[in-house]
GUKOLBA-441975 format. One record per atom (N, C-alpha, C): atom name; x, y negated, z. Coordinates in Angstrom, 1 decimal. Layout:
N
<r atom="CA" X="X" Y="Y" Z="Z"/>
...
END
This chain:
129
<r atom="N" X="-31.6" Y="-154.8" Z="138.6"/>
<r atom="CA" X="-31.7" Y="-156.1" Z="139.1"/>
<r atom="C" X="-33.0" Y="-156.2" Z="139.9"/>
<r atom="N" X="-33.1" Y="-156.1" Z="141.1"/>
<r atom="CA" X="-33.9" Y="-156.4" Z="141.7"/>
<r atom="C" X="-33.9" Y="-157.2" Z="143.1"/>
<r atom="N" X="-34.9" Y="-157.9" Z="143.6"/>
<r atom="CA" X="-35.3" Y="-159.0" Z="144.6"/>
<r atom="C" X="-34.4" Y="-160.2" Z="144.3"/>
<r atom="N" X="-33.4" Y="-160.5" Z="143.1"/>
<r atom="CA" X="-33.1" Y="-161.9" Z="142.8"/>
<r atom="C" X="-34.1" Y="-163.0" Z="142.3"/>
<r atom="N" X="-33.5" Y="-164.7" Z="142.5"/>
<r atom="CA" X="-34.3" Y="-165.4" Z="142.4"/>
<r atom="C" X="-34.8" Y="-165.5" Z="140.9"/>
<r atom="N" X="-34.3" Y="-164.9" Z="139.7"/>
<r atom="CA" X="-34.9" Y="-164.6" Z="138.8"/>
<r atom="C" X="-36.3" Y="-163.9" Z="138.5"/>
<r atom="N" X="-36.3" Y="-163.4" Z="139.3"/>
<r atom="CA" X="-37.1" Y="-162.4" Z="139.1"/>
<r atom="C" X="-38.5" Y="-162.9" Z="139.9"/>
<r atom="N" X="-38.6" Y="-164.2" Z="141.3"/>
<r atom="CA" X="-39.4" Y="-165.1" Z="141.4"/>
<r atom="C" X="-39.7" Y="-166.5" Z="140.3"/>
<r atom="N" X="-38.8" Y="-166.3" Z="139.1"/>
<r atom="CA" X="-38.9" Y="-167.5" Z="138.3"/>
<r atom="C" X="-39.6" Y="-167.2" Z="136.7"/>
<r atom="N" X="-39.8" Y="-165.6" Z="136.9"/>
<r atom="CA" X="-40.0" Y="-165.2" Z="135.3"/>
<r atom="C" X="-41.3" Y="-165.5" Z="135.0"/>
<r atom="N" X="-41.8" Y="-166.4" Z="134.1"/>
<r atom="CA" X="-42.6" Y="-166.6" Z="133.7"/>
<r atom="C" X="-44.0" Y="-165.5" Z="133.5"/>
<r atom="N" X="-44.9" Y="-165.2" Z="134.0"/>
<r atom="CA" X="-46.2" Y="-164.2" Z="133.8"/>
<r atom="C" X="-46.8" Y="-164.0" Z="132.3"/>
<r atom="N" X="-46.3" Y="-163.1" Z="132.2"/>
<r atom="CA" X="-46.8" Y="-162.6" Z="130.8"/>
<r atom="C" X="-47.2" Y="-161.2" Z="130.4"/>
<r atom="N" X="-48.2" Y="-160.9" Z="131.0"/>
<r atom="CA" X="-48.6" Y="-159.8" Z="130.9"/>
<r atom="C" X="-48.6" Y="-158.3" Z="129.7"/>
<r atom="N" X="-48.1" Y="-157.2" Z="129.8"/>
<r atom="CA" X="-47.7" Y="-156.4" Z="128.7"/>
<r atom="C" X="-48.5" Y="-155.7" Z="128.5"/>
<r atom="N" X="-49.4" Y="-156.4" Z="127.9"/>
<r atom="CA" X="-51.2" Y="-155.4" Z="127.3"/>
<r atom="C" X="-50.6" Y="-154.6" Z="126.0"/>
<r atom="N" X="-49.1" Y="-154.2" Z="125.4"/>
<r atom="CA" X="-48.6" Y="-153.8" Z="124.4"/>
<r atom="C" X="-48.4" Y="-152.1" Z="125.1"/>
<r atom="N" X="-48.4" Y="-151.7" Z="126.2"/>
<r atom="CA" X="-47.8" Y="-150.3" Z="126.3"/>
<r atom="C" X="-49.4" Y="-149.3" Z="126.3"/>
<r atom="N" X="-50.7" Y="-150.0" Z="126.7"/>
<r atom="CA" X="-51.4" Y="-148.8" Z="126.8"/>
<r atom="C" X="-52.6" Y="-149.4" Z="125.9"/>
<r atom="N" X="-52.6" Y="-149.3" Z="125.1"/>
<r atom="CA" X="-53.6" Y="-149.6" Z="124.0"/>
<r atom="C" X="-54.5" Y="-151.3" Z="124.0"/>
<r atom="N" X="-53.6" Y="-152.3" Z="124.6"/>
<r atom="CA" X="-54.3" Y="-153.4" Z="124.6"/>
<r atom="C" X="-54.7" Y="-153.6" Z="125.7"/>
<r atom="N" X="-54.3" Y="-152.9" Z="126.8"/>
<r atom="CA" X="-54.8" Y="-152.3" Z="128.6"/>
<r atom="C" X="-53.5" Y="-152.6" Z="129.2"/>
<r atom="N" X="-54.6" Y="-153.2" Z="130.5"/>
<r atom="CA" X="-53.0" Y="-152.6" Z="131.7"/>
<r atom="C" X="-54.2" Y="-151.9" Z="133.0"/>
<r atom="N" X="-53.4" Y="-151.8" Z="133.9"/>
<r atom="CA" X="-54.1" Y="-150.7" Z="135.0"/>
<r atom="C" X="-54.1" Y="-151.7" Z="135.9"/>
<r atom="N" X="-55.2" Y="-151.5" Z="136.2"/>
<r atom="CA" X="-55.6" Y="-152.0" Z="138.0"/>
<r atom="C" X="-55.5" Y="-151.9" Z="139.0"/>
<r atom="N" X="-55.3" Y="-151.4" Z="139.9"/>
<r atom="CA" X="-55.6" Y="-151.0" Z="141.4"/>
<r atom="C" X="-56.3" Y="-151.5" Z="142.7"/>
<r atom="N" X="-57.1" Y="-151.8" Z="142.7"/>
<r atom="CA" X="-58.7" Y="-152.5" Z="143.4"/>
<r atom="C" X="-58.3" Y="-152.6" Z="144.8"/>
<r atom="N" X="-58.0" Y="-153.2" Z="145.6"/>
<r atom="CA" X="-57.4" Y="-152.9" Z="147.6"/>
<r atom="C" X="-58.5" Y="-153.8" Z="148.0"/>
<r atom="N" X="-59.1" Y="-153.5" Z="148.8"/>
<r atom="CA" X="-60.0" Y="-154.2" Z="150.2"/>
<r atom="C" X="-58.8" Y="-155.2" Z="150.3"/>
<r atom="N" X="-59.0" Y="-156.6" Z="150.6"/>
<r atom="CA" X="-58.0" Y="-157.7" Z="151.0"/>
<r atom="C" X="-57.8" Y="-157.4" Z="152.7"/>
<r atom="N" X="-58.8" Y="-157.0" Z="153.1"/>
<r atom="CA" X="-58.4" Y="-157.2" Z="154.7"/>
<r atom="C" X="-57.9" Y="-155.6" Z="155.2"/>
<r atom="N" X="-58.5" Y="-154.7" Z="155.0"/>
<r atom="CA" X="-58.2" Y="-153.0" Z="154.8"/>
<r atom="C" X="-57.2" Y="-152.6" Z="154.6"/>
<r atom="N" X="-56.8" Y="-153.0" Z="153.3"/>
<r atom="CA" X="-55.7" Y="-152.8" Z="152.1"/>
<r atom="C" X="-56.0" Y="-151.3" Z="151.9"/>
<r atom="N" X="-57.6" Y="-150.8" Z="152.0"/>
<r atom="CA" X="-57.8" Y="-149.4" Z="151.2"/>
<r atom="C" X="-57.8" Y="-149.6" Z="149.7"/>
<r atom="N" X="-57.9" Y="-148.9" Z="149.2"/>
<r atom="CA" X="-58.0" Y="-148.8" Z="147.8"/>
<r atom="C" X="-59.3" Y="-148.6" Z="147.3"/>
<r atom="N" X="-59.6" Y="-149.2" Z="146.9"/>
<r atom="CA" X="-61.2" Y="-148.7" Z="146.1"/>
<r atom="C" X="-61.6" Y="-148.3" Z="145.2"/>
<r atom="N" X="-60.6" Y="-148.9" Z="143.7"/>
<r atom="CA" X="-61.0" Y="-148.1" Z="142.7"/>
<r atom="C" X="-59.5" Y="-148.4" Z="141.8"/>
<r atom="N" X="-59.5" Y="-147.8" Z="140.7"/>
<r atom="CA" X="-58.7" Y="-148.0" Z="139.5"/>
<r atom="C" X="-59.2" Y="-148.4" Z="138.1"/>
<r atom="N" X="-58.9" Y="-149.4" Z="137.4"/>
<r atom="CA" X="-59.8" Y="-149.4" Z="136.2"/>
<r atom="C" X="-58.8" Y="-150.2" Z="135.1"/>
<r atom="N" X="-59.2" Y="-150.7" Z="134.2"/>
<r atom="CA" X="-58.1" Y="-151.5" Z="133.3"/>
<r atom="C" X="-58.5" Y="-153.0" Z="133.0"/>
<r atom="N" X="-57.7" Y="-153.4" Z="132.5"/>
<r atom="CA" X="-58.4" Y="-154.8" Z="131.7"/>
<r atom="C" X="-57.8" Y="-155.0" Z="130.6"/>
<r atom="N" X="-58.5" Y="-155.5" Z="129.7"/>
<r atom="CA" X="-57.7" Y="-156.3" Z="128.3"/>
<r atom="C" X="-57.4" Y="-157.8" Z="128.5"/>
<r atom="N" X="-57.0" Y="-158.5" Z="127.9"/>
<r atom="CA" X="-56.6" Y="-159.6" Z="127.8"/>
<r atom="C" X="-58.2" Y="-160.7" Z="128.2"/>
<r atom="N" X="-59.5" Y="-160.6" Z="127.5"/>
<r atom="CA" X="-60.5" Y="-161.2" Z="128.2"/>
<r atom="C" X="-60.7" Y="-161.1" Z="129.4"/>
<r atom="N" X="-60.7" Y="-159.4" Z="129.9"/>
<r atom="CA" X="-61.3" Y="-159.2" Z="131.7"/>
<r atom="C" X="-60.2" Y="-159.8" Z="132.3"/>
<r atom="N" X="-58.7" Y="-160.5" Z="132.1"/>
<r atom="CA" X="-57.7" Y="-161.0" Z="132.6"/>
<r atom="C" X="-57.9" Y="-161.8" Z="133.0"/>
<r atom="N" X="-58.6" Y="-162.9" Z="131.9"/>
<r atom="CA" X="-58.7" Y="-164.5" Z="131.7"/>
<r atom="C" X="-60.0" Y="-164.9" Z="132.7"/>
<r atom="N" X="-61.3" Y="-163.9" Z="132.4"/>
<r atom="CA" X="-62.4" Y="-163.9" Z="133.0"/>
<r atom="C" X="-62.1" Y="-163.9" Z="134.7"/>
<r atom="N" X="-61.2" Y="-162.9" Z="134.7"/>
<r atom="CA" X="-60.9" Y="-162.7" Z="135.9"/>
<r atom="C" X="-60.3" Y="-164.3" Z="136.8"/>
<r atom="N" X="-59.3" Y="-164.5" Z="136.4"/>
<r atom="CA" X="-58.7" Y="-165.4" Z="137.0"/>
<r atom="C" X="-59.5" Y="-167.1" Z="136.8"/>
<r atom="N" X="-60.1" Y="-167.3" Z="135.9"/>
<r atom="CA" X="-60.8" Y="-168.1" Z="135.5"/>
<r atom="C" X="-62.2" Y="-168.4" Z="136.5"/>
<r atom="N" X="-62.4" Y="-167.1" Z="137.1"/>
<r atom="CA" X="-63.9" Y="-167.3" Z="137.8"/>
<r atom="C" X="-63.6" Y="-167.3" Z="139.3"/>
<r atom="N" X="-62.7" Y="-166.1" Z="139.4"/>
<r atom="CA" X="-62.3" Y="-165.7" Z="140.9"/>
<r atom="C" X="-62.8" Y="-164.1" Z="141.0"/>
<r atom="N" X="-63.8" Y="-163.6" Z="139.9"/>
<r atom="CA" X="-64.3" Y="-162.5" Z="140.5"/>
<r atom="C" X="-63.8" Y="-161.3" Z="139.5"/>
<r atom="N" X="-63.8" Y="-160.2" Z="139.9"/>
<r atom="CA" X="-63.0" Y="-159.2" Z="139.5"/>
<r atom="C" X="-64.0" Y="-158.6" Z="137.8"/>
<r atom="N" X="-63.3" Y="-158.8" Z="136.5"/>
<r atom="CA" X="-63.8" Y="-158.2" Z="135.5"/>
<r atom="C" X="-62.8" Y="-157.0" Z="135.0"/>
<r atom="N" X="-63.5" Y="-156.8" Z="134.1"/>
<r atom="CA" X="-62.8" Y="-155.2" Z="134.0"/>
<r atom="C" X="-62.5" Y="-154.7" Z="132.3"/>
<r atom="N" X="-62.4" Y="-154.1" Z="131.8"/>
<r atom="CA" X="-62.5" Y="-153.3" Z="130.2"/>
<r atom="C" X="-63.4" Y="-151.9" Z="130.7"/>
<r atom="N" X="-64.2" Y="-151.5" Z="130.1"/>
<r atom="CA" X="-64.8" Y="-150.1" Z="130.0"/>
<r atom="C" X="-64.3" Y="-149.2" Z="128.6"/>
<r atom="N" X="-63.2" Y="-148.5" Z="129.1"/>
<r atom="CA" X="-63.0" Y="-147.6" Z="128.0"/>
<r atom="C" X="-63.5" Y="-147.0" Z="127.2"/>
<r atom="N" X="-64.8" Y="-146.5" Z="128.0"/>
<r atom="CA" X="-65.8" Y="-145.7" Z="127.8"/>
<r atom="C" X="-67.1" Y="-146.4" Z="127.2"/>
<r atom="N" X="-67.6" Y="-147.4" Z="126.9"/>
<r atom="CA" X="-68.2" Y="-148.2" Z="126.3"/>
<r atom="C" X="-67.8" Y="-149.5" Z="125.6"/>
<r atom="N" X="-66.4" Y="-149.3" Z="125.7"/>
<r atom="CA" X="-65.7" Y="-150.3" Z="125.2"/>
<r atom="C" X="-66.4" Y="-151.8" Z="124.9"/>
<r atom="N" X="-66.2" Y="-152.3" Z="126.3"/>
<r atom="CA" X="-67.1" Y="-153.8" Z="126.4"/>
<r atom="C" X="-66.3" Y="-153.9" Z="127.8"/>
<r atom="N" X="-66.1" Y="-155.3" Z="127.9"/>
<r atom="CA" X="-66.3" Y="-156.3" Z="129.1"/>
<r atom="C" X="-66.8" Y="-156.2" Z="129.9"/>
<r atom="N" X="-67.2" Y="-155.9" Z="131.5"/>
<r atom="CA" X="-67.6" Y="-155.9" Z="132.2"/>
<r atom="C" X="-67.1" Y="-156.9" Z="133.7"/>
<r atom="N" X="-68.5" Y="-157.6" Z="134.4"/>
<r atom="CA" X="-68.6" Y="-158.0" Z="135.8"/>
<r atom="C" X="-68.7" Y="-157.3" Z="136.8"/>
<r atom="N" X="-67.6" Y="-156.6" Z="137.4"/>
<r atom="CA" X="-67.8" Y="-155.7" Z="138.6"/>
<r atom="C" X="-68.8" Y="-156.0" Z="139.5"/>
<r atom="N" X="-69.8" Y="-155.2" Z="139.7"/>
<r atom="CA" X="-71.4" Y="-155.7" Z="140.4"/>
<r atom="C" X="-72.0" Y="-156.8" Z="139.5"/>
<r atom="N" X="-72.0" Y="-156.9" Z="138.3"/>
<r atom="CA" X="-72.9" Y="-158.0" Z="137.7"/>
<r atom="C" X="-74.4" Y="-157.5" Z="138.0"/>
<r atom="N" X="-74.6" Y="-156.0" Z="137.7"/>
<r atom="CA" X="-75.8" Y="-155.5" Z="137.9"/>
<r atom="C" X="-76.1" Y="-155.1" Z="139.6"/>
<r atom="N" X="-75.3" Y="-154.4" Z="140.0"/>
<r atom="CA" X="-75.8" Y="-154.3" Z="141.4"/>
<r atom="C" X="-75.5" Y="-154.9" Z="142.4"/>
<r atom="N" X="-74.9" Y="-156.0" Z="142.3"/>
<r atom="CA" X="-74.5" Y="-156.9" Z="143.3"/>
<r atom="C" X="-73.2" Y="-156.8" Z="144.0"/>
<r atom="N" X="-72.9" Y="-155.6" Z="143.9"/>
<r atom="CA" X="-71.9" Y="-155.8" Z="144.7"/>
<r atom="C" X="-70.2" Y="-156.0" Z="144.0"/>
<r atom="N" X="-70.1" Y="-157.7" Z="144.1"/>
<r atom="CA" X="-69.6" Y="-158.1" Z="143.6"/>
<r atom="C" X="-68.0" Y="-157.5" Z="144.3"/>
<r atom="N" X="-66.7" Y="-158.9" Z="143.3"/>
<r atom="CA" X="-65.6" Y="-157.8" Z="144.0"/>
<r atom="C" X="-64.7" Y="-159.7" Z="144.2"/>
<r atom="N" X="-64.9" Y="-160.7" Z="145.0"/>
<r atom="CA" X="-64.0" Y="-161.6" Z="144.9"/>
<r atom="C" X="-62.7" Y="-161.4" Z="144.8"/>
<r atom="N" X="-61.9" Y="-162.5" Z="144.3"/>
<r atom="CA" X="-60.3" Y="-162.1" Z="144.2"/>
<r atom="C" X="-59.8" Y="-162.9" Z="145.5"/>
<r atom="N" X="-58.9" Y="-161.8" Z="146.0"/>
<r atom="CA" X="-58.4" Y="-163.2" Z="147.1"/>
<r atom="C" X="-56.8" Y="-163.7" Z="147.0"/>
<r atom="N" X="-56.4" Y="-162.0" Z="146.2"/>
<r atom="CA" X="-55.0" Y="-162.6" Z="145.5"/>
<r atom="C" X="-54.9" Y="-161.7" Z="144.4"/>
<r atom="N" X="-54.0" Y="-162.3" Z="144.0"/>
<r atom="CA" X="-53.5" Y="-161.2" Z="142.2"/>
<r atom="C" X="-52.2" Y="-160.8" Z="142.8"/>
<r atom="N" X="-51.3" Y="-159.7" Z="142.4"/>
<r atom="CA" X="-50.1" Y="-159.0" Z="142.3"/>
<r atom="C" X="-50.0" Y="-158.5" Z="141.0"/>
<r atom="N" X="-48.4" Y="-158.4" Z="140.2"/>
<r atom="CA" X="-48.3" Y="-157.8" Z="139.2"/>
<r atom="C" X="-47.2" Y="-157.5" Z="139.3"/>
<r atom="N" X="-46.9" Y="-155.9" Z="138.7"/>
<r atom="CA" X="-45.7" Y="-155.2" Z="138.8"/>
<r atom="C" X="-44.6" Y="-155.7" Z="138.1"/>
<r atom="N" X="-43.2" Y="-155.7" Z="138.9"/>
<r atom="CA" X="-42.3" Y="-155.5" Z="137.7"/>
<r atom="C" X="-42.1" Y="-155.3" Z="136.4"/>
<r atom="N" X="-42.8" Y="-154.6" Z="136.2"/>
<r atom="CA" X="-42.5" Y="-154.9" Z="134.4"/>
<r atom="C" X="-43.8" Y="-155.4" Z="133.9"/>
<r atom="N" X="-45.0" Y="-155.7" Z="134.8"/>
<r atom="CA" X="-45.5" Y="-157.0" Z="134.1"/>
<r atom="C" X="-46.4" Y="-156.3" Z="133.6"/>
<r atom="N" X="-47.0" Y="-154.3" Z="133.6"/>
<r atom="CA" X="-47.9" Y="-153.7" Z="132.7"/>
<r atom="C" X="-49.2" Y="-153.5" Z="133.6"/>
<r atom="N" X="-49.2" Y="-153.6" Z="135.4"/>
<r atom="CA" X="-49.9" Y="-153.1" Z="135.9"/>
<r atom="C" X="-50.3" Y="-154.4" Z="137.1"/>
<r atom="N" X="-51.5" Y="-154.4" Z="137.1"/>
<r atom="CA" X="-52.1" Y="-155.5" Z="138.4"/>
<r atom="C" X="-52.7" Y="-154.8" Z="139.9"/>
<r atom="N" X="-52.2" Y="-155.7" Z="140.8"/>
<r atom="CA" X="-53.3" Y="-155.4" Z="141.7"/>
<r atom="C" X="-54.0" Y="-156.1" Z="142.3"/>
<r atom="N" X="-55.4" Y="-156.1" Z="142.3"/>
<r atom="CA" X="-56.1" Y="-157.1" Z="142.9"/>
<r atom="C" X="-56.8" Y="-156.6" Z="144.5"/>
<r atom="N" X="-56.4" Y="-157.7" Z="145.2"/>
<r atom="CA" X="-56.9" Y="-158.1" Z="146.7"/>
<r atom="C" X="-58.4" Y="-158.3" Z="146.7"/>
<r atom="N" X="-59.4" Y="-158.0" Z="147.1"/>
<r atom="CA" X="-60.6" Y="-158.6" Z="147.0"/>
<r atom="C" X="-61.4" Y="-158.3" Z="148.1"/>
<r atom="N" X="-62.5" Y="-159.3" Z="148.2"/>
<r atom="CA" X="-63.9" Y="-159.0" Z="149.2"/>
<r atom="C" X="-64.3" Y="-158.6" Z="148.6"/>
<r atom="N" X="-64.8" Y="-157.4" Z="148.8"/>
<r atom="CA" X="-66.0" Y="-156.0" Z="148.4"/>
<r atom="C" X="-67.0" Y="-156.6" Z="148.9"/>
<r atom="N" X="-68.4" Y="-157.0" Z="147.9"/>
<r atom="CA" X="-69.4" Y="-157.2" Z="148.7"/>
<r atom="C" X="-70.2" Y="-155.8" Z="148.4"/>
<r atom="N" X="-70.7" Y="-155.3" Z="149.6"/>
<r atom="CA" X="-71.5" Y="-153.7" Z="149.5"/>
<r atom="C" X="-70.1" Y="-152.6" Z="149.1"/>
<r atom="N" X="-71.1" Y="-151.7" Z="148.7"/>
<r atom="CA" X="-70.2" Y="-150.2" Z="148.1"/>
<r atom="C" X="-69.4" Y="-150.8" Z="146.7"/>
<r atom="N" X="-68.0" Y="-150.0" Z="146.4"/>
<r atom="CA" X="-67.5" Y="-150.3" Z="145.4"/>
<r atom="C" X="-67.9" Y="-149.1" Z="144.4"/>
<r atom="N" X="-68.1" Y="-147.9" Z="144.9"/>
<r atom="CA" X="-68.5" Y="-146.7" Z="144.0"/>
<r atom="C" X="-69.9" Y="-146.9" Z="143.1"/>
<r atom="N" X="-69.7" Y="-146.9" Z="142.1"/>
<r atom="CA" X="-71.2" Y="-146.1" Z="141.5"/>
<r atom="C" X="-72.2" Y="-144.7" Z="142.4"/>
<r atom="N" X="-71.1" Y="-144.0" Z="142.8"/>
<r atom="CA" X="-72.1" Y="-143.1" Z="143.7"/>
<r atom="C" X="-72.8" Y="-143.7" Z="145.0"/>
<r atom="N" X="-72.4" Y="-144.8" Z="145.4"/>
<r atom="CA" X="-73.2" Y="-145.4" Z="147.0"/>
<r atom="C" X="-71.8" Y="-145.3" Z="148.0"/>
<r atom="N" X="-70.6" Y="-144.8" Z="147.1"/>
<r atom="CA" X="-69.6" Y="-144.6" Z="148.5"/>
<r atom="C" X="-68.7" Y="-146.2" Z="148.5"/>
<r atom="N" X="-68.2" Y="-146.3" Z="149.5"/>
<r atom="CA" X="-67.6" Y="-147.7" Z="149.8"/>
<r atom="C" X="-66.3" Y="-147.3" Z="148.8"/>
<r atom="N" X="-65.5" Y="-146.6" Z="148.3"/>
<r atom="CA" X="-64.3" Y="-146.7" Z="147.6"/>
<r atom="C" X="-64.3" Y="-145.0" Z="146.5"/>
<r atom="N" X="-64.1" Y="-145.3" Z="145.2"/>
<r atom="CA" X="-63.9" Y="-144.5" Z="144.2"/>
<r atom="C" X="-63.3" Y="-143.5" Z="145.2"/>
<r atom="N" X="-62.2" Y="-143.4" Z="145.7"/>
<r atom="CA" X="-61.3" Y="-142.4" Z="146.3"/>
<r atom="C" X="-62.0" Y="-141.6" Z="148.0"/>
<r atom="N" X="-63.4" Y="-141.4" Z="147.6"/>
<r atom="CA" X="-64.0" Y="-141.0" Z="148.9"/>
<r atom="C" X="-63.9" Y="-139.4" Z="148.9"/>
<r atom="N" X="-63.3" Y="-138.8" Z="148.1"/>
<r atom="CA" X="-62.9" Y="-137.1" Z="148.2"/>
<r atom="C" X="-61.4" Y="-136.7" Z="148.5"/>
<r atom="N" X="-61.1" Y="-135.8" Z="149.3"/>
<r atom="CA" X="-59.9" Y="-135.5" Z="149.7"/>
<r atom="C" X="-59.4" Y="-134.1" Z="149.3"/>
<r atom="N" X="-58.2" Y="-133.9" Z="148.5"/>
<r atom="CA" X="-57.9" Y="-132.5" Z="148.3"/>
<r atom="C" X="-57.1" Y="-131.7" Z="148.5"/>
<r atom="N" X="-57.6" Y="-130.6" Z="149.2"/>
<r atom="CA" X="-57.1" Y="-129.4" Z="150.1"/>
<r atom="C" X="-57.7" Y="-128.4" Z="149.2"/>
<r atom="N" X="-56.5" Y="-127.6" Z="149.4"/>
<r atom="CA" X="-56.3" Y="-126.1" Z="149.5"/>
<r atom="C" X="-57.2" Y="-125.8" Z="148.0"/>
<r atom="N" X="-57.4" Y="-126.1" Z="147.1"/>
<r atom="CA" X="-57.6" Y="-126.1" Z="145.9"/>
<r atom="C" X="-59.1" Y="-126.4" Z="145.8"/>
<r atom="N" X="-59.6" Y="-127.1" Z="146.3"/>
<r atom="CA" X="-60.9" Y="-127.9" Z="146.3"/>
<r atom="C" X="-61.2" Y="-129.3" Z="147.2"/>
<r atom="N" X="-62.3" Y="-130.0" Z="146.5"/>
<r atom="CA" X="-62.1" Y="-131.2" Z="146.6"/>
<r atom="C" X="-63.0" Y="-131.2" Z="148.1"/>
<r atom="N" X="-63.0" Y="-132.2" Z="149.1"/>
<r atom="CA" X="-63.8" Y="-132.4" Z="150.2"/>
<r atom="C" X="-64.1" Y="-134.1" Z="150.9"/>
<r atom="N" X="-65.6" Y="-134.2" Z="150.7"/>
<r atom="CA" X="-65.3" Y="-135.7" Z="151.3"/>
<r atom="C" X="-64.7" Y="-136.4" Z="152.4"/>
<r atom="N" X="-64.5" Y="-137.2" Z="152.3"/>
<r atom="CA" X="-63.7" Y="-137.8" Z="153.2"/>
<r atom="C" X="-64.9" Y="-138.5" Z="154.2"/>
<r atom="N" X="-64.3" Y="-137.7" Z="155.9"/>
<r atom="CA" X="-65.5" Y="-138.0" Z="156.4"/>
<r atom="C" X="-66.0" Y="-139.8" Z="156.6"/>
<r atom="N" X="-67.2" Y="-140.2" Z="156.8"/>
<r atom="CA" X="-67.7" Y="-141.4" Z="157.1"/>
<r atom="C" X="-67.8" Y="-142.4" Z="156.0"/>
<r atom="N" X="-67.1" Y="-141.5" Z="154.5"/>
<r atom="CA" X="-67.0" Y="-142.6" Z="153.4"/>
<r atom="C" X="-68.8" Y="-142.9" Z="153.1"/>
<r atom="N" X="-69.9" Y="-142.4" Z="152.8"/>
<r atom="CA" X="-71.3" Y="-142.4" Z="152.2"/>
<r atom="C" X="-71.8" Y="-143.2" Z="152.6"/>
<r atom="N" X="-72.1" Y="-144.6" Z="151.7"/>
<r atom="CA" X="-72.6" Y="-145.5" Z="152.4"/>
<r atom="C" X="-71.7" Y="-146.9" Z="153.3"/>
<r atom="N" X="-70.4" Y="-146.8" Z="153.8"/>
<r atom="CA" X="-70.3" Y="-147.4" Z="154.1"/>
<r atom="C" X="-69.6" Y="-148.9" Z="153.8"/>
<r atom="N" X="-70.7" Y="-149.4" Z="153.7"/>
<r atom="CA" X="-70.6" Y="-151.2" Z="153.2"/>
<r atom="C" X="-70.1" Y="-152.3" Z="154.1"/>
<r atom="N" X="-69.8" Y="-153.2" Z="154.0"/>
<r atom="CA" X="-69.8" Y="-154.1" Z="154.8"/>
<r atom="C" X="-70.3" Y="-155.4" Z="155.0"/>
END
């Protein structure tokens, strides 16, 4: 069953049940539609999220909450929300203010791979907007 009017009528209810209390993200420039990062949320960075406008997150790896650029500014506005079909994965539209990487590159996905090694992708270092 797919593209019936059902399926515009189903109530949002997100399935933080399949990956440990997580769903997956997918981060897109709103005007670009590049990709910038991947990350997850739990049920708080969900609520935080839509509640403020600005993109929160779960850290796996420090397991805490997080403000995408709380610390370095470069925040992440939402401009729209998307959620998959089965309701386990989001994607969020946003204004990138500055770089989205931790390393200074404008998108997580600034390496390209060939021929069994990895290689930057040219013009990504640095570029902000």
């Amino acid at each position: 069953m797919s593209g019936t009017s059902a399926d515009r009528s189903t109530p949002l209810e997100l399935d933080f049940g399949k990956l440990d209390d997580l769903v997956a993200v997918v981060t897109q420039d709103a005007e670009s539609r590049e990709v910038l990062m991947v990350a997850f949320m739990n049920r708080e960075a969900w609520q935080k999220s839509v509640e403020t406008g600005y993109a929160h997150y779960f850290s796996r790896s420090r397991k805490c909450l997080w403000k995408k650029g709380e610390t370095s500014g470069h925040l992440q506005r939402i401009r729209e929300i998307r959620v998959d079909c089965d309701q386990d994965s989001v994607l969020l539209l946003v204004e990138q203010q500055g770089v989205c990487c931790h390393t200074g590159n404008r998108t997580c996905f600034y390496r390209s791979f060939r021929d069994t090694a990895l290689y930057p992708v040219d013009g990504e270092r640095g570029n902000s907007r």
